[in-house]
C-alpha positions as a printed NumPy array, in Angstrom:
array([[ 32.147,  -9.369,   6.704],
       [ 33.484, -10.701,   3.55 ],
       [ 31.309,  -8.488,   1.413],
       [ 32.356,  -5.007,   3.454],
       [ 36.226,  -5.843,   3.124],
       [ 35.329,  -6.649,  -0.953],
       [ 33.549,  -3.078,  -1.103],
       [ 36.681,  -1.323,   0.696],
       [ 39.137,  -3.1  ,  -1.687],
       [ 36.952,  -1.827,  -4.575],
       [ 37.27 ,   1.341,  -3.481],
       [ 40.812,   1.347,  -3.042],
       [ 41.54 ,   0.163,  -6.415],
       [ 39.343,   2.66 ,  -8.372],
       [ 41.379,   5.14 ,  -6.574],
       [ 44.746,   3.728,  -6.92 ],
       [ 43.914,   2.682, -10.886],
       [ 41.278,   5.051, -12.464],
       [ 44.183,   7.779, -12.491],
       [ 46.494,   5.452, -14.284],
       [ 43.879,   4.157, -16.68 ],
       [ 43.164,   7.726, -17.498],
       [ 45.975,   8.543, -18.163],
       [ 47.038,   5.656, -20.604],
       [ 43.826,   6.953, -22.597],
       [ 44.826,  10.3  , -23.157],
       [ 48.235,   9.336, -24.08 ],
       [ 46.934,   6.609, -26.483],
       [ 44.76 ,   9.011, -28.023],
       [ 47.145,  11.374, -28.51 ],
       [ 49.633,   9.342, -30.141],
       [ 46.638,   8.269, -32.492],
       [ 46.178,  11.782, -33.306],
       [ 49.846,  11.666, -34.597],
       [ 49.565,   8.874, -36.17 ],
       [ 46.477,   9.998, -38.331],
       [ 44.507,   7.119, -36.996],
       [ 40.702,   8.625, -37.296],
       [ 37.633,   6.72 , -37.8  ],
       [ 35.105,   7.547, -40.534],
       [ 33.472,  10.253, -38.215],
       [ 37.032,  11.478, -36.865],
       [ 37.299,  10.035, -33.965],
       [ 40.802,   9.22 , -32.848],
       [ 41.286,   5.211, -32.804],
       [ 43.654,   3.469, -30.967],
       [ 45.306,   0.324, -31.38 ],
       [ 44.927,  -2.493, -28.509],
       [ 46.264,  -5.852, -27.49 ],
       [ 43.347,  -7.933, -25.884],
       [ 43.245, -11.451, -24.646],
       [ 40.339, -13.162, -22.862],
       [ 39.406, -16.366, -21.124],
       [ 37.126, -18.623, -19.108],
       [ 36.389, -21.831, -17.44 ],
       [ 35.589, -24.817, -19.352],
       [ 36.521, -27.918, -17.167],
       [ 35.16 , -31.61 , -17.646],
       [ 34.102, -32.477, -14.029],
       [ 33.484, -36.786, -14.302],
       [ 30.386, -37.187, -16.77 ],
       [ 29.982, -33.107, -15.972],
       [ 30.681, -30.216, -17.804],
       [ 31.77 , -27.283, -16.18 ],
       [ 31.307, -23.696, -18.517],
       [ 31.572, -21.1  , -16.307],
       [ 29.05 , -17.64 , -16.83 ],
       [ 32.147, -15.158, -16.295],
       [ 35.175, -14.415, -17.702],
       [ 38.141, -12.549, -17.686],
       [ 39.509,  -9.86 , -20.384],
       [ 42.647,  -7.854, -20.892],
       [ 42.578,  -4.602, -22.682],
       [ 46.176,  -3.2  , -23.244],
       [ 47.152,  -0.054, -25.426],
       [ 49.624,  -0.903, -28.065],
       [ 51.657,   2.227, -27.183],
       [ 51.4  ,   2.762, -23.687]])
């Protein structure tokens, strides 16, 4: 049960987001393109704000590192 509702909220949020995320990358690409911001090879870079974490927590005479992690990739401009 649990894994069927996880697969339907999946879905819902590639639909809901993947249209937004797209379009935050062509507008961040364009405004790099006015911005003369091109790599070595001319591809158009943008700038990003990112910020990332994950579990470390001292359990009694245990360590707890946790094998995931979260990340946050913003566009500067959009």
């Amino acid at each position: 049960m649990f894994y069927i509702i996880q697969n339907d909220i999946g879905k819902e949020w590639e639909q809901s987001l993947w249209p937004s995320i797209e379009g935050a990358d062509v507008k961040e690409r364009q405004n790099a393109i006015l911005n003369k911001q091109f790599s070595s090879d001319g591809t158009p870079m943008i700038s990003v704000y990112v910020d990332g974490s994950w579990n470390k927590r001292p359990y009694g005479n245990y360590n707890y590192n946790s094998l995931t992690g979260l990340v946050t990739i913003v566009g500067k401009h959009e």
